[in-house]
mmCIF file of the N, C-alpha and C atoms, coordinates in Angstrom:
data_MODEL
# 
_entry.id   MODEL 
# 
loop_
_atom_site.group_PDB 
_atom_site.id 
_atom_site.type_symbol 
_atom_site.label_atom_id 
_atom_site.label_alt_id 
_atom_site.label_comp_id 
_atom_site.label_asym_id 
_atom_site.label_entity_id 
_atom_site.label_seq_id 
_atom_site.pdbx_PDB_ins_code 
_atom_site.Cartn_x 
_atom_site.Cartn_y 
_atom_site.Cartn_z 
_atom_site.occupancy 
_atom_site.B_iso_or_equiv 
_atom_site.pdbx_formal_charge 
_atom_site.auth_seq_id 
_atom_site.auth_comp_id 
_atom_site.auth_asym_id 
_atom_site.auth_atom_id 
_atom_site.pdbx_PDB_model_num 
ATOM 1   N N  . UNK A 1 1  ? 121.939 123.433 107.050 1.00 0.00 ? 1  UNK A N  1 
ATOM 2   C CA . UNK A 1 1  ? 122.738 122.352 106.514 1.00 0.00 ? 1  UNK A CA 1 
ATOM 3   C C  . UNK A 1 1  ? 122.218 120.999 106.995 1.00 0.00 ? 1  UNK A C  1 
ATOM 4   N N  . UNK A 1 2  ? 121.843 120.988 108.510 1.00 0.00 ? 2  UNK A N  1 
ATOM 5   C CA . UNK A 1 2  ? 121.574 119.675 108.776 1.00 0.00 ? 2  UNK A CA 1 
ATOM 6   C C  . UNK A 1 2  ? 120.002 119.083 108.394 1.00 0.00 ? 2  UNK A C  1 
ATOM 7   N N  . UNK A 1 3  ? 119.470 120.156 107.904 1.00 0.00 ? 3  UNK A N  1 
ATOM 8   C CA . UNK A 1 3  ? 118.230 120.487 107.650 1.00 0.00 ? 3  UNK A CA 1 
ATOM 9   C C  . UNK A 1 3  ? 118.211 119.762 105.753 1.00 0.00 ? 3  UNK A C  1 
ATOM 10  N N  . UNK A 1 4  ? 118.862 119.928 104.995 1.00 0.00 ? 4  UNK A N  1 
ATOM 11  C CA . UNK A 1 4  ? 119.160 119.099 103.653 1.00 0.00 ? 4  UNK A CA 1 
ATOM 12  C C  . UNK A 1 4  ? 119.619 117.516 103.905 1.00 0.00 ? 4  UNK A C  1 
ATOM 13  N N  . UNK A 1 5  ? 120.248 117.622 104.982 1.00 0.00 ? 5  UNK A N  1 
ATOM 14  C CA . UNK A 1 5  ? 120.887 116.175 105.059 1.00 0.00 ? 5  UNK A CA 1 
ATOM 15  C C  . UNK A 1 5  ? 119.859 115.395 105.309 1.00 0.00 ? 5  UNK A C  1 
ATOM 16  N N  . UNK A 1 6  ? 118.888 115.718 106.607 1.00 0.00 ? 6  UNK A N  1 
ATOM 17  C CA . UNK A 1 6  ? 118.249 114.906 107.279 1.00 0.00 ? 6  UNK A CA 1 
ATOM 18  C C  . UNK A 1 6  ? 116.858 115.283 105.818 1.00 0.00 ? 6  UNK A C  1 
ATOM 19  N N  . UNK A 1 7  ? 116.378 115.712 105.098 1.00 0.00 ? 7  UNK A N  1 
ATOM 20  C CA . UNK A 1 7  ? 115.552 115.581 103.833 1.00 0.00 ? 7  UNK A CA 1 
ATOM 21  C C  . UNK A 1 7  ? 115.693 114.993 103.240 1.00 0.00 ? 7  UNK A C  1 
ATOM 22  N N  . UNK A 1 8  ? 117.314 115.036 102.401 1.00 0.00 ? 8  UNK A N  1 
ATOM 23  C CA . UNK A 1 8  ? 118.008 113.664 101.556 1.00 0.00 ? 8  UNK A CA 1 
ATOM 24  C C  . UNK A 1 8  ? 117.775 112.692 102.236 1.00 0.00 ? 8  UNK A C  1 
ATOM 25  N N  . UNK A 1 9  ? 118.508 112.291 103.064 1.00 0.00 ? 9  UNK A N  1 
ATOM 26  C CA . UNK A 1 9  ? 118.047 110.884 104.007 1.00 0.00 ? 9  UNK A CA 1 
ATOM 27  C C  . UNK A 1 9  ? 116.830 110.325 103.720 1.00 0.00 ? 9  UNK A C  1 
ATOM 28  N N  . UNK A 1 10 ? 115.829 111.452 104.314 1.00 0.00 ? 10 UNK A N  1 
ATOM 29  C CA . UNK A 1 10 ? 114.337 110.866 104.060 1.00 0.00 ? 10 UNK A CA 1 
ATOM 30  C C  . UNK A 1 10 ? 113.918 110.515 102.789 1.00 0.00 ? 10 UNK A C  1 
ATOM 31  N N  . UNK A 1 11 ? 113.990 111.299 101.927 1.00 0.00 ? 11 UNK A N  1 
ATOM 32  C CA . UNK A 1 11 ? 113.563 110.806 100.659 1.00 0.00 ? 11 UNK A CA 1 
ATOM 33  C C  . UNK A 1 11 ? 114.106 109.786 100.341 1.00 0.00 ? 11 UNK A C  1 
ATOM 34  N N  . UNK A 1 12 ? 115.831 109.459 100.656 1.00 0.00 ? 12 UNK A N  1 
ATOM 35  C CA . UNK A 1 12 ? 116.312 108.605 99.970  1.00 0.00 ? 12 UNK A CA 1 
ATOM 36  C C  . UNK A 1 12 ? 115.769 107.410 100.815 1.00 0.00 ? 12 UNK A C  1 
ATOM 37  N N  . UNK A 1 13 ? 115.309 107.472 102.014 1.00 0.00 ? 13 UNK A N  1 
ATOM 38  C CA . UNK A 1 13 ? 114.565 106.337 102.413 1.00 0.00 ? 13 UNK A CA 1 
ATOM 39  C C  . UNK A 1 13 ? 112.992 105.623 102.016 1.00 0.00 ? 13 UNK A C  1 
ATOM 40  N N  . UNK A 1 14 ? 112.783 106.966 101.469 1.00 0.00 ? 14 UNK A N  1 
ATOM 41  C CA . UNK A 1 14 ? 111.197 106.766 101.276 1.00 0.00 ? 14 UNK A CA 1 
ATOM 42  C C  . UNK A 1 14 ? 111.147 105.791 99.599  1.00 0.00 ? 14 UNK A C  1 
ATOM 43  N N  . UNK A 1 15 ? 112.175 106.032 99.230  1.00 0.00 ? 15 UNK A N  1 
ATOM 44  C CA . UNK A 1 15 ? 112.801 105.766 97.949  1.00 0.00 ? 15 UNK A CA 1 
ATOM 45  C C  . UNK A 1 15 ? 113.143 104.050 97.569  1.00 0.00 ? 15 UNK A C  1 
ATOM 46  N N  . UNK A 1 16 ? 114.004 103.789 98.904  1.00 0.00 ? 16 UNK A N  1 
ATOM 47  C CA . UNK A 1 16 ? 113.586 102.321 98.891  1.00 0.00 ? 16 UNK A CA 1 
ATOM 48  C C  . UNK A 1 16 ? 112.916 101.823 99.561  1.00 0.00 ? 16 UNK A C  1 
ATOM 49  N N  . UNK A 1 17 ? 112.163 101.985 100.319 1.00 0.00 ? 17 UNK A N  1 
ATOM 50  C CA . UNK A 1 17 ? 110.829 101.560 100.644 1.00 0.00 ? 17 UNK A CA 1 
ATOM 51  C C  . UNK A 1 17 ? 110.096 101.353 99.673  1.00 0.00 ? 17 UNK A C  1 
ATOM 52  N N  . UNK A 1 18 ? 109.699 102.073 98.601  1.00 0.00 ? 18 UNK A N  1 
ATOM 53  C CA . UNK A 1 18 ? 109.209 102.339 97.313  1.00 0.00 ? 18 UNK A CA 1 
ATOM 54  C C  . UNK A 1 18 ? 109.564 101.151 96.768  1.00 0.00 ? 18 UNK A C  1 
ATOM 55  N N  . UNK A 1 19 ? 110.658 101.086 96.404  1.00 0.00 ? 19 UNK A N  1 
ATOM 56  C CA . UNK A 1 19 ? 111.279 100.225 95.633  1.00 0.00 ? 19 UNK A CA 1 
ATOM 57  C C  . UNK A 1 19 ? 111.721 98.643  96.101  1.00 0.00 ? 19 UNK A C  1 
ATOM 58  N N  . UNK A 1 20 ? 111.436 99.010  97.767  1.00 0.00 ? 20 UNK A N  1 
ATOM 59  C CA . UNK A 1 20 ? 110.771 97.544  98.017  1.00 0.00 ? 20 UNK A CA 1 
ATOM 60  C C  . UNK A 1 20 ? 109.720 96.691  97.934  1.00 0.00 ? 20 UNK A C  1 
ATOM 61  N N  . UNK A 1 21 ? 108.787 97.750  98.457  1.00 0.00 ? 21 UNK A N  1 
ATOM 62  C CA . UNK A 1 21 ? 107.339 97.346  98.250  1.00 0.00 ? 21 UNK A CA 1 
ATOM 63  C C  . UNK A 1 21 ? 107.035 96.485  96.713  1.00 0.00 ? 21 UNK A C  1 
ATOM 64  N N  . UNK A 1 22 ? 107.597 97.385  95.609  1.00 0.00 ? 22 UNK A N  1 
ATOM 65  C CA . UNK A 1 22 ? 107.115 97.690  94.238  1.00 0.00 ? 22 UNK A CA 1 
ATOM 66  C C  . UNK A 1 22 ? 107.701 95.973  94.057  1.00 0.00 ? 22 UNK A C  1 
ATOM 67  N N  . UNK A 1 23 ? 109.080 95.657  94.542  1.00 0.00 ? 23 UNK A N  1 
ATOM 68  C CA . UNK A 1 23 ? 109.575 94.154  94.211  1.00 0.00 ? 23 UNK A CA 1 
ATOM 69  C C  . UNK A 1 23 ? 108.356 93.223  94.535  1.00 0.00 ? 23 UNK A C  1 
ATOM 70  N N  . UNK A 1 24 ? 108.100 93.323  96.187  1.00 0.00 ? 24 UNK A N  1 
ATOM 71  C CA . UNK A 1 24 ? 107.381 92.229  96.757  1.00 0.00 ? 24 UNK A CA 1 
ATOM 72  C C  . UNK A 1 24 ? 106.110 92.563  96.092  1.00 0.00 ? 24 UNK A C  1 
ATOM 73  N N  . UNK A 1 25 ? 104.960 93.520  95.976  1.00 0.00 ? 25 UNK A N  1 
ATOM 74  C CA . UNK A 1 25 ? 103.702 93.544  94.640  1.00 0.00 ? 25 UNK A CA 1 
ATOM 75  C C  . UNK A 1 25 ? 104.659 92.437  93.652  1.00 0.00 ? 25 UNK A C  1 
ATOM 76  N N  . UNK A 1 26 ? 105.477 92.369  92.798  1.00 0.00 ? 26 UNK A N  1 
ATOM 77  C CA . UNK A 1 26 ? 105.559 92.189  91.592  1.00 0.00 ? 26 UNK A CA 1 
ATOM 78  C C  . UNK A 1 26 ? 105.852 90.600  91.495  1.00 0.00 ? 26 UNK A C  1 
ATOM 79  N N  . UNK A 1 27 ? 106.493 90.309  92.565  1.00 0.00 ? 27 UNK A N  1 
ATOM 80  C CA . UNK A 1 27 ? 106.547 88.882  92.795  1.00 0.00 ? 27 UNK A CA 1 
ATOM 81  C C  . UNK A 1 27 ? 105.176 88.765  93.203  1.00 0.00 ? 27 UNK A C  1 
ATOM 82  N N  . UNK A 1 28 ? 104.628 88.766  94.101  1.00 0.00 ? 28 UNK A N  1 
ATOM 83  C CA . UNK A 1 28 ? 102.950 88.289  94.494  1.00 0.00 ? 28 UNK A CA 1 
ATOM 84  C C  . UNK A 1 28 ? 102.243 88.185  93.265  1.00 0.00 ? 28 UNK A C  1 
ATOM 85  N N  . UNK A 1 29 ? 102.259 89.455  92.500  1.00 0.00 ? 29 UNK A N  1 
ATOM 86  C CA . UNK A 1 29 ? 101.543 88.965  91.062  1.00 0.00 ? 29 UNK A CA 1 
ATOM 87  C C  . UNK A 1 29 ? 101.685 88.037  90.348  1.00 0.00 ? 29 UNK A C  1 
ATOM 88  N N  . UNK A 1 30 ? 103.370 87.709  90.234  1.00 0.00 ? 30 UNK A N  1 
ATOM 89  C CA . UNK A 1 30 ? 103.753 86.652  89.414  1.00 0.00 ? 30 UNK A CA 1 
ATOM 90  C C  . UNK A 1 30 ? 103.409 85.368  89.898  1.00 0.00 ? 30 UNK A C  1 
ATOM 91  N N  . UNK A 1 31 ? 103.015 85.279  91.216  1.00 0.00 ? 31 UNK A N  1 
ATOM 92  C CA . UNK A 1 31 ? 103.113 84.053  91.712  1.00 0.00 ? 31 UNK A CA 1 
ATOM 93  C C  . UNK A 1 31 ? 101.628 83.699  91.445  1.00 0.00 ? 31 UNK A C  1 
ATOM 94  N N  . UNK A 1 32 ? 100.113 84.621  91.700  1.00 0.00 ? 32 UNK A N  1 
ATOM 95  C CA . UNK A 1 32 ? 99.302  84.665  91.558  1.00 0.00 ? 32 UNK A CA 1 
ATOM 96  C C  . UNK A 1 32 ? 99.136  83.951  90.017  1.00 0.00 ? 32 UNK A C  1 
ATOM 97  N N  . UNK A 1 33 ? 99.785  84.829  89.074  1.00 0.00 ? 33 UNK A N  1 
ATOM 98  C CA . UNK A 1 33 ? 99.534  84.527  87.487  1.00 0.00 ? 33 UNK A CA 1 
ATOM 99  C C  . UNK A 1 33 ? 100.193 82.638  87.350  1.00 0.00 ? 33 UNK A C  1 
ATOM 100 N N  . UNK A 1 34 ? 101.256 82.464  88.091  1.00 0.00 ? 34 UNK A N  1 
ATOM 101 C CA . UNK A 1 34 ? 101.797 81.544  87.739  1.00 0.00 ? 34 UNK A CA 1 
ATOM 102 C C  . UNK A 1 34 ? 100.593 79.881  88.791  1.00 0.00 ? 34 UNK A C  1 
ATOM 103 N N  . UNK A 1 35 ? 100.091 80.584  89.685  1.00 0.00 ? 35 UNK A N  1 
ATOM 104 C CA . UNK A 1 35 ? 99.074  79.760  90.469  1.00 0.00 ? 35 UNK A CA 1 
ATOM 105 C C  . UNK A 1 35 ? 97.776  79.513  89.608  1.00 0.00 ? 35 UNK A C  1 
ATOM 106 N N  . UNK A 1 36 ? 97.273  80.698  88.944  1.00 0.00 ? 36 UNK A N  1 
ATOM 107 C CA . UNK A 1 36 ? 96.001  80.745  88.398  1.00 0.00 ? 36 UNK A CA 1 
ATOM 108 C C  . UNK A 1 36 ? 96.404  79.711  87.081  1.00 0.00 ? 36 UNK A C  1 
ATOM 109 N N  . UNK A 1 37 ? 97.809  79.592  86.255  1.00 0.00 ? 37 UNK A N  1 
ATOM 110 C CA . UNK A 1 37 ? 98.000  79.234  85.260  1.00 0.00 ? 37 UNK A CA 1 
ATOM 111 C C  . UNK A 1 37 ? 97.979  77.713  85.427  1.00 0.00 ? 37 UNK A C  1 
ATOM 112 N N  . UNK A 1 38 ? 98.620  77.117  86.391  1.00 0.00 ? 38 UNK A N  1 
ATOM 113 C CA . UNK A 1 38 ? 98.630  75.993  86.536  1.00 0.00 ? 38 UNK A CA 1 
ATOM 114 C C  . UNK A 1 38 ? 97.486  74.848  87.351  1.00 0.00 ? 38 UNK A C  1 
ATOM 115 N N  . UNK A 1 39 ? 96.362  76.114  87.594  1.00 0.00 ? 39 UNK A N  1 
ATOM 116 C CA . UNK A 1 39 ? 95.249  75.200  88.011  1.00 0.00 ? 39 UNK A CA 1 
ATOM 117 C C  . UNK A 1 39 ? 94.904  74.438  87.052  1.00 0.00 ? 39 UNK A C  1 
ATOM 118 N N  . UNK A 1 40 ? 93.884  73.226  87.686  1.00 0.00 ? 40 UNK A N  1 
ATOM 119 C CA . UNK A 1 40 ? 93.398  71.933  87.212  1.00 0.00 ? 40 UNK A CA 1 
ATOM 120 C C  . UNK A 1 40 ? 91.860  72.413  86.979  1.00 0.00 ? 40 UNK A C  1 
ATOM 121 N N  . UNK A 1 41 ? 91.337  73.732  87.017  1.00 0.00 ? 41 UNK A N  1 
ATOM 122 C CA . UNK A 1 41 ? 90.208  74.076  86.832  1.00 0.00 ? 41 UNK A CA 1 
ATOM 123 C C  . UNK A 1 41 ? 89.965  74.542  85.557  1.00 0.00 ? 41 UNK A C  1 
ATOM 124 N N  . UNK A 1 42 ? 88.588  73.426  84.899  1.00 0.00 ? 42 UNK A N  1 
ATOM 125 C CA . UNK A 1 42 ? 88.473  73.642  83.562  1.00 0.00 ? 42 UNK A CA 1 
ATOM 126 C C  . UNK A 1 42 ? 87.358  74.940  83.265  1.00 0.00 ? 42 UNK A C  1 
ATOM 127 N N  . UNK A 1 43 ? 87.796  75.553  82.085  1.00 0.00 ? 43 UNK A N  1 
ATOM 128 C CA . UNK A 1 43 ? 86.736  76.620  81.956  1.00 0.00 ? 43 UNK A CA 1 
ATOM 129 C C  . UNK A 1 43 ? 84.836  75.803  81.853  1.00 0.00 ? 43 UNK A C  1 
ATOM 130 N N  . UNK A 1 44 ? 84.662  76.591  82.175  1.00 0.00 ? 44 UNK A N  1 
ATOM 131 C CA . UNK A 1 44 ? 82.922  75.889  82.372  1.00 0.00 ? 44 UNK A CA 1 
ATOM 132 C C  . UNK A 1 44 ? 81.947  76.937  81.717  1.00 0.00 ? 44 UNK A C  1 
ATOM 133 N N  . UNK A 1 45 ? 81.272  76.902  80.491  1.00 0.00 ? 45 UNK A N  1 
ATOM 134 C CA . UNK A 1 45 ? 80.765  77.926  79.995  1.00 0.00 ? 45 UNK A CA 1 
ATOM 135 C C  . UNK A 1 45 ? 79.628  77.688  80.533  1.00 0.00 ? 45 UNK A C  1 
ATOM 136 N N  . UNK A 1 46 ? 78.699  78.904  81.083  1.00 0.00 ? 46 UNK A N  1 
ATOM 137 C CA . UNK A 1 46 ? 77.731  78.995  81.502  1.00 0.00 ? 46 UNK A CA 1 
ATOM 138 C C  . UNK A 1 46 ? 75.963  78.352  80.748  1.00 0.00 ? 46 UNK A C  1 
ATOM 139 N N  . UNK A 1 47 ? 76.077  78.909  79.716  1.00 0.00 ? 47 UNK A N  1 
ATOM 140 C CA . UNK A 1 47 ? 75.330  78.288  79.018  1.00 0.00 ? 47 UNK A CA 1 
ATOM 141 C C  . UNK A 1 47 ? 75.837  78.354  77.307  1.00 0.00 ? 47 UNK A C  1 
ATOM 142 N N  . UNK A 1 48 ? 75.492  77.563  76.712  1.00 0.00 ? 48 UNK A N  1 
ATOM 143 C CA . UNK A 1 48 ? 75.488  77.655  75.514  1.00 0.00 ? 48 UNK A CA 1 
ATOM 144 C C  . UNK A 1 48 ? 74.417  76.987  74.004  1.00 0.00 ? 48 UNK A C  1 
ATOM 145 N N  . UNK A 1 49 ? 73.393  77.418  73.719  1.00 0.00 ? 49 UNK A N  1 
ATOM 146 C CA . UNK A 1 49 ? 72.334  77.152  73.235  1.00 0.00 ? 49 UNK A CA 1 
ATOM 147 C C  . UNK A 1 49 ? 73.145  76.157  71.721  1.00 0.00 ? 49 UNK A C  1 
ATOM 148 N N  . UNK A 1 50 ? 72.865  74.699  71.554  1.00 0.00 ? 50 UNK A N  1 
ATOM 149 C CA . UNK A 1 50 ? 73.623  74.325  70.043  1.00 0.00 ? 50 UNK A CA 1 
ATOM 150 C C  . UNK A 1 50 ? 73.199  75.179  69.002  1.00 0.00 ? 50 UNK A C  1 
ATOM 151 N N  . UNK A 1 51 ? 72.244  76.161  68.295  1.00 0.00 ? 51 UNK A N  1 
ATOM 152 C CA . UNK A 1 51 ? 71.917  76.553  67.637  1.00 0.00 ? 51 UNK A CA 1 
ATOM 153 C C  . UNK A 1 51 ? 72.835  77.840  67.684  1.00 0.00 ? 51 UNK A C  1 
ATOM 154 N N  . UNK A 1 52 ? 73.649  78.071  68.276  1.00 0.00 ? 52 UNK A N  1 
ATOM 155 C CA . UNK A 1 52 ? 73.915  79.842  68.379  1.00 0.00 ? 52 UNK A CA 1 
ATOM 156 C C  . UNK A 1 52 ? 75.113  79.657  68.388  1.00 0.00 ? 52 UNK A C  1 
ATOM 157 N N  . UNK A 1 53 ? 76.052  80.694  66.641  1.00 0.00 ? 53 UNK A N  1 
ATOM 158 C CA . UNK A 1 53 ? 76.874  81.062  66.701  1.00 0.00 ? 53 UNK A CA 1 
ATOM 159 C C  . UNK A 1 53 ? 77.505  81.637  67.136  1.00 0.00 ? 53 UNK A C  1 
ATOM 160 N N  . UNK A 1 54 ? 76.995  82.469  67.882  1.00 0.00 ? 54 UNK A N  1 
ATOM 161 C CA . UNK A 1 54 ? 77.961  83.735  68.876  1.00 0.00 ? 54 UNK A CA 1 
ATOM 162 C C  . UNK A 1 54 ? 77.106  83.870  70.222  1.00 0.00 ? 54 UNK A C  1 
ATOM 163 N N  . UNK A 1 55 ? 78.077  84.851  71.180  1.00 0.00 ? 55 UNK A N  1 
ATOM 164 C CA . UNK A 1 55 ? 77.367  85.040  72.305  1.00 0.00 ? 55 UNK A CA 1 
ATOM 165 C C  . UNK A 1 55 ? 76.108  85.992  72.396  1.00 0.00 ? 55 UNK A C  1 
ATOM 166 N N  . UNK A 1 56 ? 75.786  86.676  71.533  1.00 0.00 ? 56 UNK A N  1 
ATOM 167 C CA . UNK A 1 56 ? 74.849  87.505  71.454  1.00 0.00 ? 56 UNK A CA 1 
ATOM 168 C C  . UNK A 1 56 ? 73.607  86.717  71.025  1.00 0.00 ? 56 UNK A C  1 
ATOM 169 N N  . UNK A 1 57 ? 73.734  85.658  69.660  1.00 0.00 ? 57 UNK A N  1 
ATOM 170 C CA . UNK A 1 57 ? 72.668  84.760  69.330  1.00 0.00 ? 57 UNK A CA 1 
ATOM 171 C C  . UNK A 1 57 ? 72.628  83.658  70.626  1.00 0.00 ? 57 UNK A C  1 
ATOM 172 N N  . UNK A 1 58 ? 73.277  83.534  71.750  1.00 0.00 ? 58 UNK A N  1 
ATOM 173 C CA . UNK A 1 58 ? 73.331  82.650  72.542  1.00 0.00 ? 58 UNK A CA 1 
ATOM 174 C C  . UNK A 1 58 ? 72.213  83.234  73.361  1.00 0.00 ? 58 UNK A C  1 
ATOM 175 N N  . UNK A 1 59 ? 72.641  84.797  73.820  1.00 0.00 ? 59 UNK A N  1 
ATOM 176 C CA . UNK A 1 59 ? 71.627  85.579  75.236  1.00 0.00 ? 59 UNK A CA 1 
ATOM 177 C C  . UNK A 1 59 ? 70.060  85.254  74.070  1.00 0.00 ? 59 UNK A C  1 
ATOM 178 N N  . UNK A 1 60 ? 69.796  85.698  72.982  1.00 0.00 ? 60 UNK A N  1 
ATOM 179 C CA . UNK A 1 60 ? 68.786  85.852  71.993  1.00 0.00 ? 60 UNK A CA 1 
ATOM 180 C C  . UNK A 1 60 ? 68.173  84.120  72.169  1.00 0.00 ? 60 UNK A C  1 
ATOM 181 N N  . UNK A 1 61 ? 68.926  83.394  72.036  1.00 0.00 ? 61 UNK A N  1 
ATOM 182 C CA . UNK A 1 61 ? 68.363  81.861  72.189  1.00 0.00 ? 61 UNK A CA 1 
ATOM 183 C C  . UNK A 1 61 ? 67.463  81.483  73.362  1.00 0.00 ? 61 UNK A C  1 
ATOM 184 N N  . UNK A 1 62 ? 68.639  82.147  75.020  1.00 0.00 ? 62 UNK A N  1 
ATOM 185 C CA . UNK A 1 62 ? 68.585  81.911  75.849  1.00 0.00 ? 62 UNK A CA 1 
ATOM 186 C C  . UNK A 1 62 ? 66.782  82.740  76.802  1.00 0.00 ? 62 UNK A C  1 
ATOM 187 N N  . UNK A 1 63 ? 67.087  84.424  76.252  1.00 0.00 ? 63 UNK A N  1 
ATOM 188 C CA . UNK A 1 63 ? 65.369  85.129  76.092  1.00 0.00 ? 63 UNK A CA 1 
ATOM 189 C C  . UNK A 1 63 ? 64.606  84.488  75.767  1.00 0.00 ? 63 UNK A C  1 
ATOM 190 N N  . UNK A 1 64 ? 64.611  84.213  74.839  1.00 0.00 ? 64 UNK A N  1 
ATOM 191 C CA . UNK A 1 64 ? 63.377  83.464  74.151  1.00 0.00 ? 64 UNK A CA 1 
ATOM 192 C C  . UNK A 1 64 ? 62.848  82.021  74.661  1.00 0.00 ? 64 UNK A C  1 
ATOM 193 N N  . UNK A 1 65 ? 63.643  81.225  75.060  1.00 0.00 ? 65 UNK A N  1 
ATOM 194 C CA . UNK A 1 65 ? 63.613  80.177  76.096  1.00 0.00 ? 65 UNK A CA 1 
ATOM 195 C C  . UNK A 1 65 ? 63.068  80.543  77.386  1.00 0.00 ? 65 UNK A C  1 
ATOM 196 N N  . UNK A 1 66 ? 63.061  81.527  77.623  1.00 0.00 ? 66 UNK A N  1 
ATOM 197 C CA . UNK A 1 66 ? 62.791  81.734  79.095  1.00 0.00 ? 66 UNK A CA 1 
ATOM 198 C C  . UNK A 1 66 ? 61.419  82.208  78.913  1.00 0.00 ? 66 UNK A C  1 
ATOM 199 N N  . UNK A 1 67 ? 61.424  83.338  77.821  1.00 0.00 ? 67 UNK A N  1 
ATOM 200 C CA . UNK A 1 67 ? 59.958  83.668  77.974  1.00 0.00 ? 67 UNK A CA 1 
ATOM 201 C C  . UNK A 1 67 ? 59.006  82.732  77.563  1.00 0.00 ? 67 UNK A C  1 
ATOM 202 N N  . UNK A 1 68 ? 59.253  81.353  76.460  1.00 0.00 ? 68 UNK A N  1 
ATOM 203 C CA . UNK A 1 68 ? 58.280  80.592  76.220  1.00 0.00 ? 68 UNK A CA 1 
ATOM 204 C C  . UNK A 1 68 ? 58.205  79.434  77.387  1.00 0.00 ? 68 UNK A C  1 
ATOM 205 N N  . UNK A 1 69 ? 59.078  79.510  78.750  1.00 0.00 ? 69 UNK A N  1 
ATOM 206 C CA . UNK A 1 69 ? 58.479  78.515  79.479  1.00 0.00 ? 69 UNK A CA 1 
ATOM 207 C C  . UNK A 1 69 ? 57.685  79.307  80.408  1.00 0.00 ? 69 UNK A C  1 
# 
């Protein structure tokens, strides 16, 4: 008997622990998403060739540039 009690207990402890942890992750994320959102940092594209519609004709621009210098 005391042997179920003290199991329930545990689980039911392990249970909110669980379910604490899982809060504080979920706030940290949000705070992360809500930090990353409100930076002043502008996207910066690495390269971009004026001739090239897409990123694939961009790497194709960018080869060919490299091998003719």
């Amino acid at each position: 008997m005391h042997m179920l009690i003290a199991r329930s207990a545990i689980e039911r402890g392990m249970q909110l622990l669980a379910g604490m942890l899982a809060v504080v992750s979920a706030q940290e994320a949000k705070r992360k998403i809500a930090s990353e959102a409100t930076s002043d940092a502008p996207f910066q594209l690495v390269s971009w060739c004026s001739e090239a519609r897409s990123r694939r004709e961009d790497e194709l621009a960018r080869s060919r540039n490299a091998s003719a210098d």
